[in-house]
N, C-alpha and C positions, 0 to 999 in steps of 0.2 A: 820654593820657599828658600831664605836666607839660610844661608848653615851658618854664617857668624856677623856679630853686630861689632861696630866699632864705637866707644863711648871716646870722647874729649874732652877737654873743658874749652869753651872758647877765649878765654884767656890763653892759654896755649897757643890758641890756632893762630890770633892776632898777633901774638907775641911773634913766636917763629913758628910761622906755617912750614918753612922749609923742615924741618925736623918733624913733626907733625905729617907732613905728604910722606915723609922718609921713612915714618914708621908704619905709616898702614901700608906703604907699598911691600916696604920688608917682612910686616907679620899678615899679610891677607895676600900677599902676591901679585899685587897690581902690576899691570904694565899699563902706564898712566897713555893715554892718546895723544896726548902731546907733553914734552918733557915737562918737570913745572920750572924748570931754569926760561924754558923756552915762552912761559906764559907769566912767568915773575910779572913783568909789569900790570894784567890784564888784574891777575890773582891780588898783589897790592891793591889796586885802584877799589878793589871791589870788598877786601879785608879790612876797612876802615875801622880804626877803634874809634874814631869820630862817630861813628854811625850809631852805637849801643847807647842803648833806650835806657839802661837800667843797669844799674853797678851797685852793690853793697856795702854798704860803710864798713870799711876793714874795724871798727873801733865799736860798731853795735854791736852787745851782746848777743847772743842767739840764745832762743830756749833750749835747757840740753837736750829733748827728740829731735830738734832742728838741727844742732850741732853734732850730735852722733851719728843723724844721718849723714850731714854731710860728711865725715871722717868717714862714712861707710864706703861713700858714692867715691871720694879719694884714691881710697886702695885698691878699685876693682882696678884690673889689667887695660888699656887700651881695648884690646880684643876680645871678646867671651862667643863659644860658641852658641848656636840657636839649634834646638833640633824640636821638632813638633811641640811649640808654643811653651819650651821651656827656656830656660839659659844653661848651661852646665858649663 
């Protein structure tokens, strides 16, 4: 079983994966299989913000449970750990 989950927004990832790879390698300890300088191109081509289905109107109000969650979902940390089907 996972001992830690990694959350992101994929805004981020699109944005700059490079900082985004930089973080999970530095907080989970990755040693990536191949460098991602070395796979830049492969990882662009495939990180399309072209690609996304679905964006939200930065200007549509949100119900406050849906905007409080979200502001919840915001602050967790990149990493949280996992231990027998909890998060701590």
């Amino acid at each position: 079983m996972a001992e830690h989950l990694a959350f992101l927004r994929y805004d981020d990832l699109v944005g700059d994966w490079r900082a985004v790879a930089d973080r999970l390698a530095a907080t989970l300890g990755i040693d990536w299989p191949v460098e991602p300088e070395a796979a830049a191109s492969d990882i662009e081509t495939f990180l399309s913000g072209d690609l996304r289905h679905h964006a939200a109107d930065p200007d549509m109000p949100l119900p406050a449970w849906a905007a409080d969650g979200w502001a919840a979902l915001l602050c967790w940390p990149l990493v949280v750990g996992w231990r027998g089907g909890a998060i701590f």
